[in-house]
ZAKOL-751502 format. One record per atom (N, C-alpha, C, O, CB): residue in one letter; y, x, z. Coordinates in steps of 0.001 Angstrom, whole numbers, padded with zeros to 6 digits, always signed. Glycine has a CB too. Example, Ala and Ser with C-alpha at 12.3 -4.5 7.8 and 13.67 -1.06 7.14 Angstrom:
BEGIN
A-005690+013190+007800
A-004500+012300+007800
A-003300+013200+007800
A-003319+014236+008465
A-004473+011308+009046
S-002250+012850+007080
S-001060+013670+007140
S+000030+012900+007870
S+001138+013409+008039
S-000598+014084+005725
//
This chain:
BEGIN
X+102922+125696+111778
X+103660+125742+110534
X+102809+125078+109454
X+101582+125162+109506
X+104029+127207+110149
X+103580+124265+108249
X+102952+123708+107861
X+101873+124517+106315
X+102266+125640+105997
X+103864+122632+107829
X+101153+124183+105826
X+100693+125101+104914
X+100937+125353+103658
X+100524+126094+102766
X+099762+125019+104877
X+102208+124031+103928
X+102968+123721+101978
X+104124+125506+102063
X+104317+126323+101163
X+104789+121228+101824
X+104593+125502+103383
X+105611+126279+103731
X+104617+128447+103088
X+105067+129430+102500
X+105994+125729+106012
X+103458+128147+103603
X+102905+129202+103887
X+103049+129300+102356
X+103595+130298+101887
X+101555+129279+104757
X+102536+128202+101447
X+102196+128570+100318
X+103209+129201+098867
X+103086+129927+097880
X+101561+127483+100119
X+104192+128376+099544
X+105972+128634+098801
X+106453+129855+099592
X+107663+129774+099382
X+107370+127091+099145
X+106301+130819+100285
X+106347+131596+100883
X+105764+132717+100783
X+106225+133794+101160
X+106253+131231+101571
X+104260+132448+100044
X+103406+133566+099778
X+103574+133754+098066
X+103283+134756+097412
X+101744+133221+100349
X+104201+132315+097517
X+104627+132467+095981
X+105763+133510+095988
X+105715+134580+095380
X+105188+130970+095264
X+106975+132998+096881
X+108540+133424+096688
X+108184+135154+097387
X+109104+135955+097552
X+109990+132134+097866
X+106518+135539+097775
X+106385+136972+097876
X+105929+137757+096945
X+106091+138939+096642
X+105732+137261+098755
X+105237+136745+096490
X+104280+136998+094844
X+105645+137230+093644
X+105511+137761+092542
X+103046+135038+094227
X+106577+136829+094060
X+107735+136560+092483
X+108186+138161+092551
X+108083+139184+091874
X+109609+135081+092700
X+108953+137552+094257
X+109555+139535+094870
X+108387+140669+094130
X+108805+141416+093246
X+109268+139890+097367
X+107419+140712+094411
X+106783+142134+094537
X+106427+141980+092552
X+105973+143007+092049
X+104980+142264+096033
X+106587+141096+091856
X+106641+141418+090425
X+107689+141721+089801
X+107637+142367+088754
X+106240+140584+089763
X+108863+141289+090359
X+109748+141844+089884
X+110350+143484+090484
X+111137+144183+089845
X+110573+140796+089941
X+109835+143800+091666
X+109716+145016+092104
X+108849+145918+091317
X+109107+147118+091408
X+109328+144943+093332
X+108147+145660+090776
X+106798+146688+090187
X+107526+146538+088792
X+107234+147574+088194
X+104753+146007+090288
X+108204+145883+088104
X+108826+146040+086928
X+109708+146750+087227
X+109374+147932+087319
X+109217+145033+086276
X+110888+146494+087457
X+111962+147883+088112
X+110903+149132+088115
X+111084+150005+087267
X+112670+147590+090122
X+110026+149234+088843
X+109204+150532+089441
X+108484+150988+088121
X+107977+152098+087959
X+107969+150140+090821
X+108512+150015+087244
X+107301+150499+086144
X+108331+151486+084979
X+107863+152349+084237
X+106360+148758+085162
X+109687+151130+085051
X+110646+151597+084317
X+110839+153026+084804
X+111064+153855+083922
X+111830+150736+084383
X+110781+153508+086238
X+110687+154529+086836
X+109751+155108+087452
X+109788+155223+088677
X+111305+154504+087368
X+108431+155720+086481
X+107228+155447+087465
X+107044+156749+088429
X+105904+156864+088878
X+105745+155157+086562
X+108068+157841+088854
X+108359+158306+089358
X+108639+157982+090971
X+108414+158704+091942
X+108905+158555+088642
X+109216+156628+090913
X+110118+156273+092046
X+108801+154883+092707
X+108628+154256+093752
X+112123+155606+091327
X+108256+154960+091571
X+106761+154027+092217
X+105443+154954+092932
X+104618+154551+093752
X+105886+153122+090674
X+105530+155936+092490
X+104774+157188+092917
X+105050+157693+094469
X+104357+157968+095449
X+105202+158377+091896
X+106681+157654+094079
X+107037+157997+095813
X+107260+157274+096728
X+107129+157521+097927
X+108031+158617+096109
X+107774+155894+095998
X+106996+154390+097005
X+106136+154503+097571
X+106139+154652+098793
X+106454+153226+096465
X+104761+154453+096582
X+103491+154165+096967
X+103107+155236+098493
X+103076+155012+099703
X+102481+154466+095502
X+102901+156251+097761
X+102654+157713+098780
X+103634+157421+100248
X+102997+157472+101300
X+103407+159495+097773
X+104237+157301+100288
X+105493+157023+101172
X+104675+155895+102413
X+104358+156138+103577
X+107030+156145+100044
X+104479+154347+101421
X+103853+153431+102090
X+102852+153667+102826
X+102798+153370+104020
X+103553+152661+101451
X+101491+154521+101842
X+100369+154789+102186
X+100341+155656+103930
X+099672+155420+104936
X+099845+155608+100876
X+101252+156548+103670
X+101671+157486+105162
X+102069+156320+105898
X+101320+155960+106806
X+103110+158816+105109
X+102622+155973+105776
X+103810+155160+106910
X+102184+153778+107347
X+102011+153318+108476
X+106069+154068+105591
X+101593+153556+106542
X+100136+152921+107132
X+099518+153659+107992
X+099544+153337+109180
X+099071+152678+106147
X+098924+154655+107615
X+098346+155427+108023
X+098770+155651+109993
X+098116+155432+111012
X+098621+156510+106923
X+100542+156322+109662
X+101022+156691+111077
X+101191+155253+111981
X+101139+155304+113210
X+102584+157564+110952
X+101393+153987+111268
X+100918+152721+111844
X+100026+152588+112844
X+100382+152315+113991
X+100436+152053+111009
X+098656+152791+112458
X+097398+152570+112652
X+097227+153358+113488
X+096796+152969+114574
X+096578+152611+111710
X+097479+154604+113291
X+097361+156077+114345
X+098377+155777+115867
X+097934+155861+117012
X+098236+157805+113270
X+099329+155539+115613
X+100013+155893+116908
X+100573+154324+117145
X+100613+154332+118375
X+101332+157270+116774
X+101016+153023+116762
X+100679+152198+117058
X+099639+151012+117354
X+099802+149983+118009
X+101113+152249+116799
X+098687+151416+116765
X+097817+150550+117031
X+097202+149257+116555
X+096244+148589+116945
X+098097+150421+117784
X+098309+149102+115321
X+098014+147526+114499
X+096652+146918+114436
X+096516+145730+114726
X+098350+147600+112921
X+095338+147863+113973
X+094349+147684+113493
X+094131+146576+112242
X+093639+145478+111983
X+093726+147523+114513
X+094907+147760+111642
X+094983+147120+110183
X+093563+148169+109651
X+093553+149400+109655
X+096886+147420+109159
X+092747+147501+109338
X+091578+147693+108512
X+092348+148913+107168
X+093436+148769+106609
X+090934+145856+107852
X+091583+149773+107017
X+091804+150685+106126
X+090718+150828+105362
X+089853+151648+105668
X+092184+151787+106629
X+090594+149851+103989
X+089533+149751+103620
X+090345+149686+101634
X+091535+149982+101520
X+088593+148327+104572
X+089550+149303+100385
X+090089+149475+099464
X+091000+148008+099243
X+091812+148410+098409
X+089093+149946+098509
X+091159+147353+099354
X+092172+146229+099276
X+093538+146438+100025
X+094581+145927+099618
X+091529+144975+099846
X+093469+147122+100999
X+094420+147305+101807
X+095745+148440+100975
X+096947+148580+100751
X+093619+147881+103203
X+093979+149190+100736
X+095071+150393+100270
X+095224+149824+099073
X+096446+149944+098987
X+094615+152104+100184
X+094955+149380+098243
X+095709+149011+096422
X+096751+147809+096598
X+097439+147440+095646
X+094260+148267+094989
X+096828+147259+097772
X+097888+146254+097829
X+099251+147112+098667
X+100371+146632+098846
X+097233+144747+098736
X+098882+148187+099003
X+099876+149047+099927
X+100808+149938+098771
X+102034+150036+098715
X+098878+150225+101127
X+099308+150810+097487
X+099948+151595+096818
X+100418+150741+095966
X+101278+151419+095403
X+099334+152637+096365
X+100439+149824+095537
X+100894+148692+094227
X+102117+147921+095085
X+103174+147821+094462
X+099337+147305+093622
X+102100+147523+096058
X+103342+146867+096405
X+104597+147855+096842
X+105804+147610+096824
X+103001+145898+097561
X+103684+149417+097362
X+104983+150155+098172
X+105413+149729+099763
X+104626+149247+100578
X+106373+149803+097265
X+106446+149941+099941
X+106852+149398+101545
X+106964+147907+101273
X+106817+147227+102289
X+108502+150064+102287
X+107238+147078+099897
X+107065+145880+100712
X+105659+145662+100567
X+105466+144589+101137
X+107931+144634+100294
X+104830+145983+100228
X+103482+145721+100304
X+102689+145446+101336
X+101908+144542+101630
X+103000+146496+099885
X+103253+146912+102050
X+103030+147238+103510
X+103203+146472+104492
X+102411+146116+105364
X+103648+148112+103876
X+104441+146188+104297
X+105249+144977+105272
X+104364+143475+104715
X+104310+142569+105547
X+107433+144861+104797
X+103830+143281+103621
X+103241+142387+103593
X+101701+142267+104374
X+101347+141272+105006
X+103328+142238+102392
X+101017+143296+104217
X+100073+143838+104968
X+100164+143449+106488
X+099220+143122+107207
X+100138+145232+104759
X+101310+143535+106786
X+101497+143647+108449
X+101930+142593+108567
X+101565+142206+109677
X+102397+144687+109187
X+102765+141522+107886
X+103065+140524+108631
X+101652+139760+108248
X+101302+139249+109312
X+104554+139825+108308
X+100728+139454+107294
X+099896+138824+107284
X+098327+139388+108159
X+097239+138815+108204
X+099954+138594+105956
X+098699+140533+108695
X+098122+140883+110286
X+098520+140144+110548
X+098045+139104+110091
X+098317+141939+111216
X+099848+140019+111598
X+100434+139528+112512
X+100356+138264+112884
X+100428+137714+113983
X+101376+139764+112375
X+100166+137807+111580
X+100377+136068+111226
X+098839+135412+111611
X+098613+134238+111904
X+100802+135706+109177
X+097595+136834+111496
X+096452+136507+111604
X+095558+135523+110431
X+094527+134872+110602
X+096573+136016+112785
X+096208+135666+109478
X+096177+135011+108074
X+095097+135906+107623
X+094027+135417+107263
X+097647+135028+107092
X+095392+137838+107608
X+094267+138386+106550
X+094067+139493+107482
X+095046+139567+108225
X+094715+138833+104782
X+093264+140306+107716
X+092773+141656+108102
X+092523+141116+109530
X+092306+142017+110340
X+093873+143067+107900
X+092509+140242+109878
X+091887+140153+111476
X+090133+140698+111324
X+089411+140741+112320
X+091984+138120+112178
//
């Protein structure tokens, strides 16, 4: 894949997750139970599947600040072998 693609791709993720944290900042209630929510759902990841997603402080402030898509960002850029290898 080419790396112009990766880069318009990691922008058009960068736009998503700011305009998500605005919504969330209006309700910071519903960002609270995002976050916490995400953080578990890492956690039971790692535990009973196996990802070996590094659980270190970047992981977790991009998990509690993004929420589930954070997470999901977390994991596909595992997957992709891009970050946390």
């Amino acid at each position: 894949m080419s790396k112009k693609y990766i880069e318009v791709g990691t922008l058009l993720v960068a736009l998503i997750l700011v305009w998500l944290l605005f919504v969330f900042v209006q309700n910071p209630i519903a960002l609270i139970v995002n976050s916490v929510i995400a953080i578990v759902i890492l956690f039971l990841l790692n535990a009973l599947l196996g990802l070996g997603i590094p659980i270190n402080l970047l992981t977790i402030l991009i998990v509690a600040i993004g929420g589930i898509f954070g997470l999901l960002l977390v994991i596909i850029l595992k997957l992709m072998k891009i970050a946390f290898v």
